[in-house]
C-alpha positions as CSV (number, residue, x, y, z in Angstrom):
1,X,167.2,-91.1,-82.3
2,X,169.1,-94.1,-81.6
3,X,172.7,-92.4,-82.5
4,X,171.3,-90.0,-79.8
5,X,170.6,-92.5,-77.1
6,X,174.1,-94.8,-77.8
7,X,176.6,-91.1,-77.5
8,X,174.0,-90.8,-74.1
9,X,174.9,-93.9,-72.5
10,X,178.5,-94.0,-73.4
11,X,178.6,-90.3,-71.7
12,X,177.0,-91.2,-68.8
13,X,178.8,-94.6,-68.1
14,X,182.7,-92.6,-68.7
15,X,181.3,-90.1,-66.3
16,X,179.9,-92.4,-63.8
17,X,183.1,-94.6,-64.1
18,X,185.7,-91.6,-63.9
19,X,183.4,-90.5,-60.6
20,X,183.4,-93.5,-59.1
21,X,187.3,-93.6,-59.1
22,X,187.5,-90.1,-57.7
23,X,185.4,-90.6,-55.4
24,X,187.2,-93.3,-54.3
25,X,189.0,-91.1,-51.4
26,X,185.7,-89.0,-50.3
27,X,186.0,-86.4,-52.6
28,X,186.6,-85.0,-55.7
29,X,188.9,-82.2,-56.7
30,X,189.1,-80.0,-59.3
31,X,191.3,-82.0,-61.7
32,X,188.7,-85.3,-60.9
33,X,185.5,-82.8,-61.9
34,X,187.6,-81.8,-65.0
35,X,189.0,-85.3,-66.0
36,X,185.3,-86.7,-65.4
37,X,183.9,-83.8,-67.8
38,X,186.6,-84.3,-70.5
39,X,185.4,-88.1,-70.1
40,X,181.5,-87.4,-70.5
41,X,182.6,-84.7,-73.8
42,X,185.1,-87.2,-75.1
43,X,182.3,-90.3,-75.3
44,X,179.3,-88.0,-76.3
45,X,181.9,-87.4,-79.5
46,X,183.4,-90.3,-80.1
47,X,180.1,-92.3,-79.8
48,X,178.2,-89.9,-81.9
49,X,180.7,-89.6,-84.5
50,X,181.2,-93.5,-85.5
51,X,178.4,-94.9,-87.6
52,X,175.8,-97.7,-86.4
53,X,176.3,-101.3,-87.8
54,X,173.6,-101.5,-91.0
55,X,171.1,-103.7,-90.9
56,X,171.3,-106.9,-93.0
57,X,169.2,-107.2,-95.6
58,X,166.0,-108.9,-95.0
59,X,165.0,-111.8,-97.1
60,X,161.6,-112.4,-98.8
C-alpha cells in the first residue's frame, strides 16, 4: 500500500506545482491543463515504477 500512497503524493504535488505556475496569470489554458496532466501521469509512473529503499536488517 505504501508504493500506492508515495506514486499519490508525487502526483499530486507535480500537479499542484504545474497549477500553481499556470495559474500564475488568472487562468489556465489548454496547454497548462495538458502540461499539468502529463505532470500528474508522468509522477504517478515514475514514482510507482522505482523500488522502495529495503529495510535494514534488524538485529537480535
Amino acid at each position: 500500500m505504501q508504493r500506492y500512497l508515495k506514486a499519490i503524493a508525487a502526483a499530486v504535488a507535480a500537479g499542484a506545482a504545474s497549477l500553481v505556475t499556470a495559474l500564475n496569470d488568472g487562468t489556465v489554458t489548454g496547454q497548462e491543463g495538458v502540461t499539468a496532466a502529463l505532470a500528474v501521469l508522468a509522477a504517478l509512473g515514475i514514482t510507482w515504477a522505482v523500488p522502495n529503499k529495503p529495510a535494514p536488517p534488524t538485529s537480535i
